[in-house]
C-alpha positions as CSV (number, residue, x, y, z in Angstrom):
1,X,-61.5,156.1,91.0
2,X,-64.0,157.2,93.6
3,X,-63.8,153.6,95.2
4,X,-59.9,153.4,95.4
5,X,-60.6,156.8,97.0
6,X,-63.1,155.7,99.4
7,X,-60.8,153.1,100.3
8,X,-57.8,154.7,101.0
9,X,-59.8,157.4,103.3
10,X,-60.9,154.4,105.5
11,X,-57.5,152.7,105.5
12,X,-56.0,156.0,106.7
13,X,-58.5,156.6,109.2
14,X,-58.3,152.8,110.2
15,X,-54.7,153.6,110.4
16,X,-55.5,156.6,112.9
17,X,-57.4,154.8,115.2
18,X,-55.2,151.8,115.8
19,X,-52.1,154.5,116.6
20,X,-54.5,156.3,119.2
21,X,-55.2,152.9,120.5
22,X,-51.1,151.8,120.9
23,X,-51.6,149.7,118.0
24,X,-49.2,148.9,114.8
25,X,-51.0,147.4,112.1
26,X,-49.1,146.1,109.1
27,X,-49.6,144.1,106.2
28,X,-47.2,141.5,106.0
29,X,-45.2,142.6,102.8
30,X,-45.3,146.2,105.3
31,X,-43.5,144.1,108.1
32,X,-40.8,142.5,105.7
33,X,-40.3,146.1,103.9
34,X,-40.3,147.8,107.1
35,X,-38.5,145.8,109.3
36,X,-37.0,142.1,107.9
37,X,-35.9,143.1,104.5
38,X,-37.2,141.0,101.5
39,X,-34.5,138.2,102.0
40,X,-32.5,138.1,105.5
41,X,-30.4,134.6,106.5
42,X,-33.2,133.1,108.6
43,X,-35.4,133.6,105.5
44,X,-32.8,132.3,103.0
45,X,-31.8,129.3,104.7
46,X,-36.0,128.6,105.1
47,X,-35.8,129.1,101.2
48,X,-33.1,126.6,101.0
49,X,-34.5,124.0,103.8
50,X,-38.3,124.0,101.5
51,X,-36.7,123.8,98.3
52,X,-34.6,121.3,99.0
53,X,-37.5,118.8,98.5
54,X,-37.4,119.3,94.4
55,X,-34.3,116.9,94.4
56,X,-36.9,114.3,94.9
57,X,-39.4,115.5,93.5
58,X,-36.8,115.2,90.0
59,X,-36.0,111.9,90.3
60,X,-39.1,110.6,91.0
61,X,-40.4,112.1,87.8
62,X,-37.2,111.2,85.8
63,X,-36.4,107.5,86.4
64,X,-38.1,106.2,84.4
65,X,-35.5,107.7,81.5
66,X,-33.5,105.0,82.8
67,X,-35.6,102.0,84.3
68,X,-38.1,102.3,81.2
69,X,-35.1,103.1,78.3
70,X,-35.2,100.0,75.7
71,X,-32.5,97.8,76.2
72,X,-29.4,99.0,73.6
73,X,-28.2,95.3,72.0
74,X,-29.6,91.7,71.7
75,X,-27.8,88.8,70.9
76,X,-28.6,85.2,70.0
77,X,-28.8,82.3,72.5
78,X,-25.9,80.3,71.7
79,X,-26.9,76.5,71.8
80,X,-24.2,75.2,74.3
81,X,-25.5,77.5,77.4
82,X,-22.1,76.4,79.0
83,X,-19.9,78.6,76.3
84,X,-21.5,81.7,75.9
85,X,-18.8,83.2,73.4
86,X,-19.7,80.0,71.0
87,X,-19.5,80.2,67.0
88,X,-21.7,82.4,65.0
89,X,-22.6,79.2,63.0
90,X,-23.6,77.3,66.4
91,X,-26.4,80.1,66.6
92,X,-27.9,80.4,63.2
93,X,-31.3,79.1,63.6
94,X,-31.6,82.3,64.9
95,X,-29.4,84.4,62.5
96,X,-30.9,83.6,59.6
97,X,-34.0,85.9,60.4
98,X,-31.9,88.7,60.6
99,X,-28.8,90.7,58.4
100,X,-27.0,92.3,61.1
101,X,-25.2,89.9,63.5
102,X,-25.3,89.7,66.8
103,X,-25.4,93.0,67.7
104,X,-28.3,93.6,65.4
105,X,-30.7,96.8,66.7
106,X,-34.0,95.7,69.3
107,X,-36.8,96.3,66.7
108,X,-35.4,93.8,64.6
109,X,-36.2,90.9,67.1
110,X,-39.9,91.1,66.5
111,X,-39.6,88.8,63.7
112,X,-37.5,86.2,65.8
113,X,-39.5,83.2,67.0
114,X,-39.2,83.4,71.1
115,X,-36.6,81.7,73.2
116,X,-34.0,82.3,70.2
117,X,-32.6,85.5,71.5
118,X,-31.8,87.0,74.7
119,X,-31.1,90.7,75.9
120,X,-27.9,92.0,76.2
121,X,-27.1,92.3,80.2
122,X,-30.0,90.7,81.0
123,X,-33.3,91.0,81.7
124,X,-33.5,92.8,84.8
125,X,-31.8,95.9,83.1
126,X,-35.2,97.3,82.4
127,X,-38.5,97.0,82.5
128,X,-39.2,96.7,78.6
129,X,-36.2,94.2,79.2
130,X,-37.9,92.4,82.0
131,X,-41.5,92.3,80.8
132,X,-41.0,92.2,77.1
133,X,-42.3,95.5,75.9
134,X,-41.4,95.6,72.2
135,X,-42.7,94.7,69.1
136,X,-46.4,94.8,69.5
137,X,-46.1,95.5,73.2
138,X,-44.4,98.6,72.3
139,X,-47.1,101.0,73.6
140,X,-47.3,98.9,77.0
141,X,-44.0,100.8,77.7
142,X,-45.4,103.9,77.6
143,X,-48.7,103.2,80.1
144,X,-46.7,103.6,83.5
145,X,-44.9,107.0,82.5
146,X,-48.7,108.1,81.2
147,X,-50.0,106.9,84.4
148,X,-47.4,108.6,86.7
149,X,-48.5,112.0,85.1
150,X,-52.2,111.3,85.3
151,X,-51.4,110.4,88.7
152,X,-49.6,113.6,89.1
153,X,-52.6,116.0,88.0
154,X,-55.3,113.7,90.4
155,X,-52.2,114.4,93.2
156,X,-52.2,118.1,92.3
157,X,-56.0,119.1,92.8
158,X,-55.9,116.5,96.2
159,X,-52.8,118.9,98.0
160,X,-53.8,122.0,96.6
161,X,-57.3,121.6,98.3
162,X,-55.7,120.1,101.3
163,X,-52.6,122.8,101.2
164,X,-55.4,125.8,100.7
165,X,-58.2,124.8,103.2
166,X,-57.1,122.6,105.6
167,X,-53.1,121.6,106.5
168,X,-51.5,124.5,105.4
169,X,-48.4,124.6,102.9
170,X,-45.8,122.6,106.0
171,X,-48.0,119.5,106.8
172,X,-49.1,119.2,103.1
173,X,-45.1,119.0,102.2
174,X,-44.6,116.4,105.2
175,X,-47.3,114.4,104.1
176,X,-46.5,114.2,100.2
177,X,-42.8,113.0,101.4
178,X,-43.7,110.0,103.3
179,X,-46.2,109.0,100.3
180,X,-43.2,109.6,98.1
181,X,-41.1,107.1,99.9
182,X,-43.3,104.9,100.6
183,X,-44.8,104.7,97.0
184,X,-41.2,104.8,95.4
185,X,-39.8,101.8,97.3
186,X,-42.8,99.8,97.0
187,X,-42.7,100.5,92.7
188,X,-39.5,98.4,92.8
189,X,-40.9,95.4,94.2
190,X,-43.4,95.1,90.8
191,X,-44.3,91.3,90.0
192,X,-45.6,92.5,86.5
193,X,-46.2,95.9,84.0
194,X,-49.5,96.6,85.6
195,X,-48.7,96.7,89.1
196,X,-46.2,98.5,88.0
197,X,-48.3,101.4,85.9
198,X,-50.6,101.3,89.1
199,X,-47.6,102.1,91.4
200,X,-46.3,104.8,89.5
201,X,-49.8,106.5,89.4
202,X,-49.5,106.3,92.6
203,X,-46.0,107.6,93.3
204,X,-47.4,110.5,90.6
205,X,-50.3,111.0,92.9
206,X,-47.7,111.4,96.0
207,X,-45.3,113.5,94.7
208,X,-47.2,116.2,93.2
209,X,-47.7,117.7,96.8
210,X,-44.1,118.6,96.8
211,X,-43.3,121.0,93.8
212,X,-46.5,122.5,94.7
213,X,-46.1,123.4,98.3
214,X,-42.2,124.1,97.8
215,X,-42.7,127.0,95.9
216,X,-45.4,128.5,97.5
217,X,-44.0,128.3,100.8
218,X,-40.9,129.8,99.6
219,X,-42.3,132.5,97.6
220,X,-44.6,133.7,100.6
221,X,-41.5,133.7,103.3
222,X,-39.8,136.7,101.4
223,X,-40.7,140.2,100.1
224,X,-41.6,141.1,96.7
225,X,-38.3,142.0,95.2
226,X,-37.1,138.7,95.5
227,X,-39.6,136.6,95.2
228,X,-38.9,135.8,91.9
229,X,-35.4,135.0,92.7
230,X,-36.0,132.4,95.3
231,X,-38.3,130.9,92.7
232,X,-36.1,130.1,90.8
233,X,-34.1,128.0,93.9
234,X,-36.6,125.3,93.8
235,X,-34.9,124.7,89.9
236,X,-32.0,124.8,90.8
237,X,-32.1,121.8,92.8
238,X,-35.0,120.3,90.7
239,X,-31.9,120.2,88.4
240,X,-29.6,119.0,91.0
241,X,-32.1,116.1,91.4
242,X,-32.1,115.1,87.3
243,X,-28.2,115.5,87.1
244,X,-28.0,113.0,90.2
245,X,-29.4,110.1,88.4
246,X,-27.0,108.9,85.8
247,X,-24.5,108.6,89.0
248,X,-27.4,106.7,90.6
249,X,-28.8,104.9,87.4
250,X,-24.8,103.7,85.9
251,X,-24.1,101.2,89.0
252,X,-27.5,100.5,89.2
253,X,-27.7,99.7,85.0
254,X,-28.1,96.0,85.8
255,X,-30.8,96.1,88.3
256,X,-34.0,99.0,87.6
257,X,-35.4,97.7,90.7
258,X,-32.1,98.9,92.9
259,X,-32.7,102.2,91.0
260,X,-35.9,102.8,92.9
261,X,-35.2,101.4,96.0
262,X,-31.9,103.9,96.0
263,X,-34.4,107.3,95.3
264,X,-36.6,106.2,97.9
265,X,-34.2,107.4,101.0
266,X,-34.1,110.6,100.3
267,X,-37.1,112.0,100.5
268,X,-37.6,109.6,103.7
269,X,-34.6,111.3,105.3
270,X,-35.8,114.7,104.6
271,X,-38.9,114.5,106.6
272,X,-36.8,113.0,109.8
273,X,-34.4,115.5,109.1
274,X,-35.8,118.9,107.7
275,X,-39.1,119.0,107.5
276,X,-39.3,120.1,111.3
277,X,-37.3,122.6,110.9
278,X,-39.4,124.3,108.2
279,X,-41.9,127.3,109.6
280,X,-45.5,127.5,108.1
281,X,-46.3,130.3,106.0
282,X,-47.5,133.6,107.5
283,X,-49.0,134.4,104.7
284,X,-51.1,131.5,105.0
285,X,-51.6,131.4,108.7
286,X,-53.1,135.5,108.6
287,X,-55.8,134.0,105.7
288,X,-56.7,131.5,108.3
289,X,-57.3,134.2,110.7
290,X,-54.2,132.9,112.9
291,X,-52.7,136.2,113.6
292,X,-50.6,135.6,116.3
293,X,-49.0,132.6,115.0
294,X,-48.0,134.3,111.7
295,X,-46.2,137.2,113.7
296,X,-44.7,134.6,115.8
297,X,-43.0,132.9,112.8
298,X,-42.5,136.8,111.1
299,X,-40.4,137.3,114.4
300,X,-38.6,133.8,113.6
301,X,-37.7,135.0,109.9
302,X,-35.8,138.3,111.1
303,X,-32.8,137.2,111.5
304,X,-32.2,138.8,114.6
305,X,-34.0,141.8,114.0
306,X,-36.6,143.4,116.3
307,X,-40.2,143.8,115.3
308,X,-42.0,145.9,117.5
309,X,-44.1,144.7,120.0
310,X,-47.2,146.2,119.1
311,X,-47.5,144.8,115.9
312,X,-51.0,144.1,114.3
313,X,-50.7,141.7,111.0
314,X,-53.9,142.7,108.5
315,X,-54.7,142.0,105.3
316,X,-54.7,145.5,103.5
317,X,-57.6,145.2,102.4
318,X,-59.8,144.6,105.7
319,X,-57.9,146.8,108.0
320,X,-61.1,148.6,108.3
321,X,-63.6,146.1,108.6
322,X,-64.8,142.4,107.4
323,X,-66.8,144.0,104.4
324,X,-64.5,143.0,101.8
325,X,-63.3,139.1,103.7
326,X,-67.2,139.1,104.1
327,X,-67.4,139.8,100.3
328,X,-64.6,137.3,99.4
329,X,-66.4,134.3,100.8
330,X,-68.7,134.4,97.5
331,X,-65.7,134.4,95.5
332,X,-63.8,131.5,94.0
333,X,-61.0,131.0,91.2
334,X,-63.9,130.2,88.7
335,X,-66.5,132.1,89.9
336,X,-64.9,135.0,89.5
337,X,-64.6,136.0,85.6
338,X,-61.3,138.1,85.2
339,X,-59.4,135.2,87.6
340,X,-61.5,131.8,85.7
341,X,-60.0,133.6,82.7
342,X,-56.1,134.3,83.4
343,X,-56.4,130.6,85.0
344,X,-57.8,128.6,81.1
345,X,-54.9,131.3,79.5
346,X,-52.3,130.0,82.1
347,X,-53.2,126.2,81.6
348,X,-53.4,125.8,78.1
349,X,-50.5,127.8,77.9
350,X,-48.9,125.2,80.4
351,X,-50.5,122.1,78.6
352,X,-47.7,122.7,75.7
353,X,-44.8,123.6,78.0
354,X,-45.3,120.5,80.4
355,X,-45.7,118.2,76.7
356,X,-42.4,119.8,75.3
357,X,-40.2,120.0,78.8
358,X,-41.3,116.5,79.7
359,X,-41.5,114.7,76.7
360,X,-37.9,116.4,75.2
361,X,-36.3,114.2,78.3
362,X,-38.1,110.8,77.6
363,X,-37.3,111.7,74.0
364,X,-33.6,112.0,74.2
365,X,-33.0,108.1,73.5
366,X,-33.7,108.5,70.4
367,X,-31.0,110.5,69.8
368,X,-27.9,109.1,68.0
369,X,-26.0,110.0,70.9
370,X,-24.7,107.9,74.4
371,X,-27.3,107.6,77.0
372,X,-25.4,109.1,79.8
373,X,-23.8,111.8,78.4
374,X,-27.4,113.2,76.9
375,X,-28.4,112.9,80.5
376,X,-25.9,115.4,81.6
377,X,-26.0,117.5,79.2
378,X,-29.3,118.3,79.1
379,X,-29.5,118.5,82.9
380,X,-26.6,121.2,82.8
381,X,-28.8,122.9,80.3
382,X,-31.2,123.7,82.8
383,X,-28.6,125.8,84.8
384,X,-28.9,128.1,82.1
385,X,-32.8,128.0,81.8
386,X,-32.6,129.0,85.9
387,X,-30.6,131.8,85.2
388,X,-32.3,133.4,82.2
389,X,-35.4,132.9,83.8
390,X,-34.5,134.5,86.8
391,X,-33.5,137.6,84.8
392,X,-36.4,138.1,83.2
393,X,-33.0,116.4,80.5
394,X,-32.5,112.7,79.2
395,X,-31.1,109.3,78.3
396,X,-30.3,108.1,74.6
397,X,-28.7,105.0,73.5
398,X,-25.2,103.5,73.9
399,X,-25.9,100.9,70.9
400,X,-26.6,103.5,67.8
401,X,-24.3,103.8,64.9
402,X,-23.9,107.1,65.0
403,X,-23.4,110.3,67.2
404,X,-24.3,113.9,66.2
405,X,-23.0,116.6,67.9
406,X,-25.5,119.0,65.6
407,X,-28.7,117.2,66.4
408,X,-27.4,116.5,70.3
409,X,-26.9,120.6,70.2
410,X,-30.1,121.6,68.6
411,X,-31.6,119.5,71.1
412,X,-29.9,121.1,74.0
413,X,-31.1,124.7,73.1
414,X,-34.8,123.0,72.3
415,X,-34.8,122.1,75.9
416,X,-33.6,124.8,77.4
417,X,-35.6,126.7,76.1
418,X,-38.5,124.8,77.2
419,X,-37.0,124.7,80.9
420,X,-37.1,128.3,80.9
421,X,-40.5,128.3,79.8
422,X,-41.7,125.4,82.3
423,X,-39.2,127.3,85.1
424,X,-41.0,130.9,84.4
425,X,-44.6,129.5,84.5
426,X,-44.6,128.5,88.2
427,X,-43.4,131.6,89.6
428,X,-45.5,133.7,87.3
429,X,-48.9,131.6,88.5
430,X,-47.9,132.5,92.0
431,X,-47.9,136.1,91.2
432,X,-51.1,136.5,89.4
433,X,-53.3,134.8,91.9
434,X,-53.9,136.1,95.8
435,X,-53.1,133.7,98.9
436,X,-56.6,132.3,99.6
437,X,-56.4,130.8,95.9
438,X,-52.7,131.0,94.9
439,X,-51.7,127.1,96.0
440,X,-55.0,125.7,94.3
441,X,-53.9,128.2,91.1
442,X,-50.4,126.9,91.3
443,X,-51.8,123.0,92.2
444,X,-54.3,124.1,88.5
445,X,-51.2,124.8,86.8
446,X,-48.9,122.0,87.5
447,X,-52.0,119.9,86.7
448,X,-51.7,121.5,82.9
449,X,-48.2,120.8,82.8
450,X,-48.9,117.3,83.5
451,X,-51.6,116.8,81.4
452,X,-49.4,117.6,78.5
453,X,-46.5,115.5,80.0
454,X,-48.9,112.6,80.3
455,X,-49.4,112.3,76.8
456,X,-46.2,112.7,75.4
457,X,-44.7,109.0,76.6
458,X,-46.9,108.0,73.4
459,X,-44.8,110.3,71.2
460,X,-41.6,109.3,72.7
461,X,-42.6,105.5,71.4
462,X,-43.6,107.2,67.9
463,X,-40.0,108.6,68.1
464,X,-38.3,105.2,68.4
465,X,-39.9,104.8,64.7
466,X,-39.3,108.0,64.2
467,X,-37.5,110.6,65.3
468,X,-38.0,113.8,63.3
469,X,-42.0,113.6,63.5
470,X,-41.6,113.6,67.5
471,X,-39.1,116.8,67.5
472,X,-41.5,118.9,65.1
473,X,-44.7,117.7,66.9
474,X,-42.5,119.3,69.7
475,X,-41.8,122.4,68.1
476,X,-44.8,123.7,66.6
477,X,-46.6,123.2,70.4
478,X,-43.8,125.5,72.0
479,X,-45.0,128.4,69.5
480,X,-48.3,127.8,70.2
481,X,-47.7,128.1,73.7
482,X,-45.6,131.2,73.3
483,X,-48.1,132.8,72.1
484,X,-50.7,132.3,74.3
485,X,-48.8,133.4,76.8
486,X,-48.8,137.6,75.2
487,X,-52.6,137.5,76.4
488,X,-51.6,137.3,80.3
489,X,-50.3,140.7,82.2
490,X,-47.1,141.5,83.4
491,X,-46.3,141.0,87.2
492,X,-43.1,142.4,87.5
493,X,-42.8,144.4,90.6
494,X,-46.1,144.4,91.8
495,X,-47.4,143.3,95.3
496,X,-48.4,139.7,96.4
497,X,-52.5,140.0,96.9
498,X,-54.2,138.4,99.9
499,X,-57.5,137.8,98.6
500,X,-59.5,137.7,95.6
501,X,-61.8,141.1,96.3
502,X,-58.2,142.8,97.8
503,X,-56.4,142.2,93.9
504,X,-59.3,142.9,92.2
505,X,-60.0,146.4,93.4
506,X,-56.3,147.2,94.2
507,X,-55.4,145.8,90.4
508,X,-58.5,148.2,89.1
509,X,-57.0,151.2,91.1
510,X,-53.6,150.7,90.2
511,X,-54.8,150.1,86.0
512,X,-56.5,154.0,86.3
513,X,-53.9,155.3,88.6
514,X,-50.1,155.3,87.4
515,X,-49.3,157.2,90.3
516,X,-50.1,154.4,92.8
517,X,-47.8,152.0,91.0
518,X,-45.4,150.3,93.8
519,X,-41.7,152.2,93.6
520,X,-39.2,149.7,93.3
521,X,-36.1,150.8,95.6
């Protein structure tokens, strides 16, 4: 109590001597409350500009339901190549190792001797299609999707860094887009599954930078109350970028490679296009010291509004002096105990969420359900999670015998569920950590998500054996998850925090003073 004192006596007196000096210094949640308002036009159409990026960013990370989903029918070769609609009898050297016909289901093939039988549509339909990954190549299929993740959570700690310390939250998207492209389109020119795996690492690597620095950039253009709101735009077109897929993915159904050479444009047309008219954060920009060019792009965000012209931007914490940015230098996300501990909750918490939300997706083919349809579906479903989690995915196959409108909607309601969960984390991981740390926290957390994401490819190729044993391994990780996440605090309403030493004290003062809780208007 008698240091939150001290501190406000020194801020008010700070406060004096600027005015005496023709001075107006502000924080810059002060300026947006004051002056801006928490979301104005210029601010909202920034929001809109930066988020639009997670359209990519989805189907980068989804194709692979499509370009890595096991072919749905096989048929024998006939033995006149000229008649392909030929007898049944003309083709029962191969037959006779099966009971089902023509249209007999993939796993039954393995006992076929090679040459005998031949994909339905071809062999450029997929890549398990085009490389043979069945039978006891099975878990081959799996090693790119697994690779693209693990690519991911390298990617993550690589732009958070760069994002943090060096380019700032603009140049860090700019640079993640062209690596997108350029990574995506040269993915579809694979000669065999291992260049392949390696290309999708690297296309994981590439497009982590994105989510990352689209959040945070649009979280730290707007005031507190709606932080949480614009969030939650980044989903929405996260969601818009899964739903566009089956539109891209049906002509393409013949070709995977025209798939990826399709999703590489955007994101190429996006840095010509938008990227240069994105602004930098200001939050960012008064951590780096650059005061004047974080009231110049505070004066761009007003949407016409005036800002006065004697306007000093400070970090509320050091409007007094350098003691406490002095003291902050010694302090990092893991050297500091009550931060190192939120961040293992957070992540392990986010481990389960990213296996569940990912891994319910790549699942979805085993469902007894068309492909297509479950892809919509369960992208629609996220509309839902958006909304919920404001207020407070998924291909199957066209070949199986049955469809079941009670498993295809218990599996809807799984997944939104876990897209509210995977939806909430983000923005909550931008409000419990300060600016200086909160892209490298955010970078930390995505890297969780991934983690978990990267293993559960292995499941989804246990749940072509096996269905059921996938969904529960599914389930009982969401309730561990949920309740991890009781041991973190609530953030509703409260300030965004500058620094490290700044939260800390202003987070002790707040816990032992009710009264100095912010008023929400």
């Amino acid at each position: 109590m008698e240091r939150g004192g001290e501190i406000e006596v020194e801020e008010v007196a700070a406060a004096a001597a600027a005015a005496a000096e023709g001075k107006l210094e502000l924080s810059v949640d002060d300026v947006m409350d004051r002056y801006m308002g928490s979301l104005g036009l210029s601010q909202l159409l920034h929001v809109l500009l930066v988020s639009f990026a997670w359209v990519f960013d989805a189907q980068n990370t989804l194709v692979t339901i499509f370009s890595d989903a096991q072919p749905s029918a096989w048929r024998c070769k006939t033995l006149d190549h000229h008649h392909t609609n030929a007898s049944i009898s003309s083709s029962s050297w191969c037959m006779e190792n099966t009971s089902n016909g023509s249209n007999a289901q993939p796993n039954h093939v393995c006992g076929l001797a090679a040459g005998t039988w031949e994909w339905v549509g071809g062999n450029t339909t997929s890549t398990i299609a085009e490389w043979n990954l069945i039978c006891h190549r099975k878990f081959f299929a799996a090693i790119p999707t697994s690779l693209f993740f693990i690519g991911t959570i390298f990617g993550c700690a690589f732009y958070g860094r760069l994002a943090d310390a060096w380019l700032g939250r603009k140049k860090t998207l700019l640079l993640s887009c062209i690596l997108t492209s350029t990574t995506t389109f040269m993915t579809s020119l694979s000669p065999n599954v291992w260049i392949y795996a390696l290309l999708r690492f690297a296309n994981g690597f590439a497009r982590s930078g994105s989510g990352i620095c689209c959040l945070v950039l649009s979280t730290e253009a707007v005031g507190c109350k709606q932080r949480g709101q614009v969030g939650q735009y980044g989903f929405f077109f996260f969601t818009a970028g899964f739903l566009s897929l089956p539109f891209f993915a049906y002509p393409t159904r013949a070709h995977w490679r025209y798939l990826y050479r399709i999703i590489s444009i955007p994101p190429l047309i996006y840095t010509i296009f938008l990227v240069t008219l994105v602004l930098e954060s200001p939050r960012w920009l008064l951590v780096r010291g650059k005061n004047k060019q974080a009231l110049d792009v505070l004066r761009k965000l007003a949407s016409g509004k005036k800002l006065p012209d004697n306007i000093e931007l400070i970090i509320p914490s050091t409007a007094t002096a350098n003691t406490c940015e002095e003291g902050d230098k010694n302090k990092s996300l893991w050297t500091t105990k009550w931060a190192a501990k939120r961040m293992v909750t957070i992540m392990t918490c986010a481990f389960g969420v990213g296996f569940v939300y990912y891994g319910m997706q790549l699942n979805a083919e085993n469902l007894n359900f068309n492909f297509y349809v479950t892809v919509i579906i369960n992208g629609l479903m996220d509309v839902p999670a958006v909304l919920i989690g404001d207020k407070a995915k998924v291909g199957g196959d066209g070949s199986k015998s049955t469809s079941s409108w009670p498993q295809l909607t218990i599996e809807a309601i799984g997944f939104m569920s876990a897209s509210i969960a995977f939806n909430v984390s983000y923005v909550y991981c931008v409000e419990l950590f300060p600016t200086n740390v909160r892209n490298f926290a955010v970078s930390l957390l995505q890297q969780s998500l991934i983690l978990g994401a990267s293993l559960s490819p292995l499941l989804v190729v246990v749940g072509r054996l096996s269905p059921s044993i996938s969904f529960a391994v599914f389930g009982a990780l969401s309730i561990v998850s949920g309740t991890l996440s009781t041991w973190l605090p609530e953030t509703r309403n409260a300030p965004l925090y500058e620094t490290l030493k700044q939260q800390e004290e202003e987070e002790k003062h707040r816990r032992f003073s009710p009264a100095s809780l912010p008023t929400v208007v």
